[in-house]
C-alpha positions in Angstrom: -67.2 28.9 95.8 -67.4 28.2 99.2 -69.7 30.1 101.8 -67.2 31.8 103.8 -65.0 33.0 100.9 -68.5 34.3 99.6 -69.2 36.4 102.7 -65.8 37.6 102.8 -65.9 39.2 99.3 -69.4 40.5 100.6 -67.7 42.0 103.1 -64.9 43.2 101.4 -66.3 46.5 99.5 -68.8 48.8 100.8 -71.1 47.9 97.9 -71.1 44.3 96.3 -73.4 43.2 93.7 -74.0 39.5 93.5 -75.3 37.9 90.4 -76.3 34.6 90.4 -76.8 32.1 87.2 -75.9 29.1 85.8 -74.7 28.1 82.2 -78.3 26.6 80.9 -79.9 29.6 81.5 -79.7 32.2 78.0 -80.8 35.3 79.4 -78.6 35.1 82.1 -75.5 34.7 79.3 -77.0 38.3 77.8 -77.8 40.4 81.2 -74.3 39.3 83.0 -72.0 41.0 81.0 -74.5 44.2 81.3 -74.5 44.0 84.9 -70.7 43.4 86.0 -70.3 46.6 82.7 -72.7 48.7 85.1 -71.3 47.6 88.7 -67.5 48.8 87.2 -68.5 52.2 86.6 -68.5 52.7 90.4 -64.8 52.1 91.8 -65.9 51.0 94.6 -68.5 48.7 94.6 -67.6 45.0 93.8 -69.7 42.3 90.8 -69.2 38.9 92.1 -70.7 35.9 90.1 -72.1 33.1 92.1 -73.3 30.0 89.6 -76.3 28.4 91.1 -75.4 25.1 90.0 -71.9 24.5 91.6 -72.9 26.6 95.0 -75.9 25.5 96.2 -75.1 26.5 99.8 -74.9 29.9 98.9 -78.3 29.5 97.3 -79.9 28.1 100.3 -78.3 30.6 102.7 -79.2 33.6 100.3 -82.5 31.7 99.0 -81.9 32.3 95.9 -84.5 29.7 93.7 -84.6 31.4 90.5 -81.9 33.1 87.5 -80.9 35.2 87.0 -80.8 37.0 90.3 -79.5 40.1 91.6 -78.3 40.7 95.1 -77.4 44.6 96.3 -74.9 44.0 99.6 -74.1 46.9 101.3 -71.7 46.9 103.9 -72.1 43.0 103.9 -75.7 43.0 104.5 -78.3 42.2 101.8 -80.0 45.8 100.8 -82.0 45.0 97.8 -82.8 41.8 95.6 -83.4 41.5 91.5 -84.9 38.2 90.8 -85.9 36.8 87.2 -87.4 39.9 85.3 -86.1 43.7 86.2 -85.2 46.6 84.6 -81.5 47.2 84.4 -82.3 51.1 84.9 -83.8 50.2 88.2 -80.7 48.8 89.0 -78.5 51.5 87.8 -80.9 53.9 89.7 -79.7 51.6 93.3 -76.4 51.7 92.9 -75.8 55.5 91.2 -78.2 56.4 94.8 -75.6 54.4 96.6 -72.8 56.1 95.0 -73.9 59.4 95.6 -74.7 58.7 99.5 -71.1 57.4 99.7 -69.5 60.0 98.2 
């Protein structure tokens, strides 16, 4: 994935969540599934994958150095990060708060 097409589907929604990983990494394999499962309870808000390995530009323009990480866009701006070890109810906490401002 390139840059801009990554901005553009940042853009898109008025909440994306970004999670970044690559295949090597085996709590990533385990968390992702749990993540994109929670982002698509909220219509919406957007789960976009981003693996670290094959868009390194993203990763430098984000700084993201470590997996699995979490990135909360809202309204294309970055809002709140998750990086390595967090609580999924912290980020179901984020985005149900979003959700409730929204709507």
């Amino acid at each position: 994935m390139k840059i801009n097409d990554f901005n553009n589907i940042v853009s898109d929604k008025i909440v994306t969540v970004a999670y970044f990983s690559h295949d090597e990494c085996n709590v990533c394999k385990v968390l992702k599934p749990k993540v994109k499962e929670l982002v698509e309870k909220y219509n919406d808000f957007k789960f976009v994958f981003v693996n670290t390995k094959e868009s390194e530009e993203i990763c430098g323009q984000y700084t993201v150095f470590t997996v699995p990480s979490v990135i909360v866009f809202v309204e294309g701006k970055e809002s709140k990060r998750f990086s390595r070890n967090f609580a999924m109810t912290e980020l179901e906490e984020l985005l149900e708060r979003y959700f409730n401002l929204i709507n």
